[in-house]
N, C-alpha and C positions, 0 to 999 in steps of 0.2 A: 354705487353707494351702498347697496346690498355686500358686500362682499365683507367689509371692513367689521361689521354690524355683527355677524353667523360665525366670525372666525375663533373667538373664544365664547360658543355658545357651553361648552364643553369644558368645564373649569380643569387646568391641568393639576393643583393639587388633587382634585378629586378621579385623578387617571395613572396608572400603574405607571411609574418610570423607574425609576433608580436602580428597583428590584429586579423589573422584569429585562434592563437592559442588561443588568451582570449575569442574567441567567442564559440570557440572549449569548451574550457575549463568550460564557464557559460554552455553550452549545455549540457554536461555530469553530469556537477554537479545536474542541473535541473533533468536530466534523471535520472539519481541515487535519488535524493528526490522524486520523482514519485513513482518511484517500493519500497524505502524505508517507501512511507508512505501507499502506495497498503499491502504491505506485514502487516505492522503495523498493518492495518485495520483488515486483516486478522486474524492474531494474536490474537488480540483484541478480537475480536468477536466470535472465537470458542470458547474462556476461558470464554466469558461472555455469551456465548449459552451451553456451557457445566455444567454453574454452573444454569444456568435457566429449563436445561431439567433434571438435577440430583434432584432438589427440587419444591415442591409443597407448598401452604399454602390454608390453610380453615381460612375464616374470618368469627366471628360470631358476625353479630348485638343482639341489643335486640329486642323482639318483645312485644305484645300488653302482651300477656301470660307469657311470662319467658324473667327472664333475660337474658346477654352471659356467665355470671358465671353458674348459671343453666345447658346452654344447653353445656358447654364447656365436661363436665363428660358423656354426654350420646356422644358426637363428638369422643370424645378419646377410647371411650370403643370400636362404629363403627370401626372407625380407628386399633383397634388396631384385630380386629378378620377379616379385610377384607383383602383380597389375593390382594398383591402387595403392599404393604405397608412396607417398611422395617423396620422405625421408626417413630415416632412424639412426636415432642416437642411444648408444649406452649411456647410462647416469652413472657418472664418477663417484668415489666414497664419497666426496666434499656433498654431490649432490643431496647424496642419501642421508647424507648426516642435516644436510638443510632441512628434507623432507619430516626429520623425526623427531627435529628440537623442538618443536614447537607441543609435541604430545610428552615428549622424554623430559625436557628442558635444556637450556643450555647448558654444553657440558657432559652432561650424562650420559652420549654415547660415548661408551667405550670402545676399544678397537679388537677387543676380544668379541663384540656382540657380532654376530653371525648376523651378515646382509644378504638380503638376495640380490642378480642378479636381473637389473632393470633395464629395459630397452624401450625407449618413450617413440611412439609411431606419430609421424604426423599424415592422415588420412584424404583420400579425396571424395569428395560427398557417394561415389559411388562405392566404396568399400565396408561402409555400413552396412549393406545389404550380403556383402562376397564373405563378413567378420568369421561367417562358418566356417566357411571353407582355408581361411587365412589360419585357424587354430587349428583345424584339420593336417594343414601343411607344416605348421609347425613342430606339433608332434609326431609327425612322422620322422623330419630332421634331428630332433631334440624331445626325447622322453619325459622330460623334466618342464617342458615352456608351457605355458597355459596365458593364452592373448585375453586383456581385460578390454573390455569396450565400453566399461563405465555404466553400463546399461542399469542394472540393479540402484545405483547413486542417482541415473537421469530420473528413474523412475520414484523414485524417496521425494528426490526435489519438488520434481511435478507436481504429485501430490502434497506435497508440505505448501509448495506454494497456490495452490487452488484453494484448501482448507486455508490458508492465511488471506486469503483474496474475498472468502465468504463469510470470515470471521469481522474484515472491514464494511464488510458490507451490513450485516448484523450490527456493527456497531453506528454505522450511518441512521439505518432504520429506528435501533432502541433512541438516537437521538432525537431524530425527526418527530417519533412518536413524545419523548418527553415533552420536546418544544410545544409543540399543539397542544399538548394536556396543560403547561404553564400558562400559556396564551388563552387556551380559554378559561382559565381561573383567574387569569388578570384583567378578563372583559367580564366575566361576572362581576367582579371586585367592580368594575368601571359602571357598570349597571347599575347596581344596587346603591353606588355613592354618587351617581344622577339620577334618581326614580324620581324624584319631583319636579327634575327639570326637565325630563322625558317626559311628561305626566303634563306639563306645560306649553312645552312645544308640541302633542297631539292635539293639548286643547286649541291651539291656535292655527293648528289645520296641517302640519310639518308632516312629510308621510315619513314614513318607516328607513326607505333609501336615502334621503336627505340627510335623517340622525345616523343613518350607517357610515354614511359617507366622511362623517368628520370622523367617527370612530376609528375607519379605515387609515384615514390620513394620519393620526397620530399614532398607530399601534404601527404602518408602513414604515416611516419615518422611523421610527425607534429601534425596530430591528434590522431595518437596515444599517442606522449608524453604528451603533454597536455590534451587526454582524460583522460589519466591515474591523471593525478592531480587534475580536476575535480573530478573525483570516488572517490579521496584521502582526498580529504577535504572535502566531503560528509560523505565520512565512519569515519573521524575523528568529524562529527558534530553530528553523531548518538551514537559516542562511549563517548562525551560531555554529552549528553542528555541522556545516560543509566543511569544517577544516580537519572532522575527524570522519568525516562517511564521503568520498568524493561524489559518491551517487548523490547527493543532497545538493551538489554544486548545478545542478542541470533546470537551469532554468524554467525549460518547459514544463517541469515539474511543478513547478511555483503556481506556473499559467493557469492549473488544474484547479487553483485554492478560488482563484476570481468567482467563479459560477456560485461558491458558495453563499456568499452576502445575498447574491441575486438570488438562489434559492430561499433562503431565510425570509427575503422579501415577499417573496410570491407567494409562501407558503403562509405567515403570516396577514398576508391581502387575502389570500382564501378563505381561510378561518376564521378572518374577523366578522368578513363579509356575511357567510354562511349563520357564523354564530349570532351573532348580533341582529340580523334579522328576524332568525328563529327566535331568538329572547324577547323581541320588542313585541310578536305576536302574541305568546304565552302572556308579557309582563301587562299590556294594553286590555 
């Protein structure tokens, strides 16, 4: 009989919604674009450090003494009797011409432009370690070869992608941080436009956790629904853009957005809790 009576003790005109659920709602959306493009990155970056560390290339100039057609036959022979070397292939003009349209544009290589001499390695996890000794061997056969292992690129990436991992993370935190700062200006608001009826229910014996308690229930409620629509149209902007990022098509990806409403939730039950207590002692 009690229950029906306490449930709108708490006038909801007189309780942040509208405002604070769109703000809720940019917050999670933002927070989900964070970890969506953290993960991205992620993503990204193993496929394109797995395809860096699985291959190697030998580029061979000309020297004063032999050409790179010359020295390409004594490269390959090396290559093909040295331990760790799984396969090599020379990259035909078509190849190279693939390789440069994309910087040059199409078209614009010409057949007068001076190519070098490419030879793509494909490696076995122990040759990474032997790469010295493989450029060593090289130019002792071919004056001209110099073996790339990508290293100087693996190492760019690395750090481009830890800086873009902490740069999400940053943007998680300024989020997290604005939420709670909106949310306790929405429970002052909710304060101050109940002080009589706070003031009402002390006099009639209500303790402090009782009025927190509804406060809680509605400020819970709010950011949860609205976080959840946030995440929804976030994971609906990513599942838009799969048809141009395929990394974006990976569901488990997706998986990663859930925890966020439930964040939003918890975060918001903490705050209200903490705050609204603290306000009732001050305000009483």
């Amino acid at each position: 009989m009690s229950q029906p009576a306490t449930k709108n003790i708490l006038p909801r005109a007189n309780m942040a919604g509208a405002s604070l659920g769109a703000v809720t709602m940019v917050m999670s959306f933002l927070a989900c674009l964070a970890i969506g493009a953290a993960l991205l990155v992620s993503i990204s970056a193993d496929h394109w450090l797995a395809r860096a560390t699985s291959a190697m290339t030998v580029q061979i100039s000309d020297t004063d003494a032999m050409t790179a057609d010359d020295q390409r036959v004594a490269v390959m022979r090396e290559l093909m009797r040295f331990p760790g070397v799984l396969a090599a292939r020379p990259l035909t003009s078509n190849d190279m011409i693939e390789l440069l349209e994309p910087w040059l544009g199409t078209g614009n290589v010409s057949d007068d432009l001076p190519l070098p001499v490419l030879i793509e390695i494909t490696p076995d996890a122990k040759l990474q370690a032997n790469a010295e000794a493989l450029d060593i061997a090289l130019r002792s056969v071919a004056p001209g070869a110099r073996l790339d292992t990508h290293g100087r690129w693996r190492e760019t990436l690395t750090q481009t992608t830890t800086i873009l991992r902490v740069f999400a993370g940053l943007v998680l935190l300024m989020v997290a941080l604005a939420s709670i700062t909106v949310l306790i200006f929405a429970i002052r608001a909710g304060l101050m436009a109940n002080a009589e009826i706070l003031q009402v229910l002390h006099q009639i014996g209500a303790h402090d956790r009782f009025i927190s308690w509804h406060f809680e229930q509605h400020f819970l409620r709010l950011t949860f629904i609205w976080a959840v629509l946030g995440a929804v149209l976030a994971g609906s902007l990513f599942m838009a853009l799969g048809e141009v990022m395929a990394e974006l098509q990976n569901y488990q990806m997706l998986m990663w957005l859930v925890p966020v409403p439930l964040g939003f939730s918890v975060l918001g039950w903490i705050v209200t809790r903490r705050h609204v207590l603290r306000s009732l002692t001050n305000l009483m």
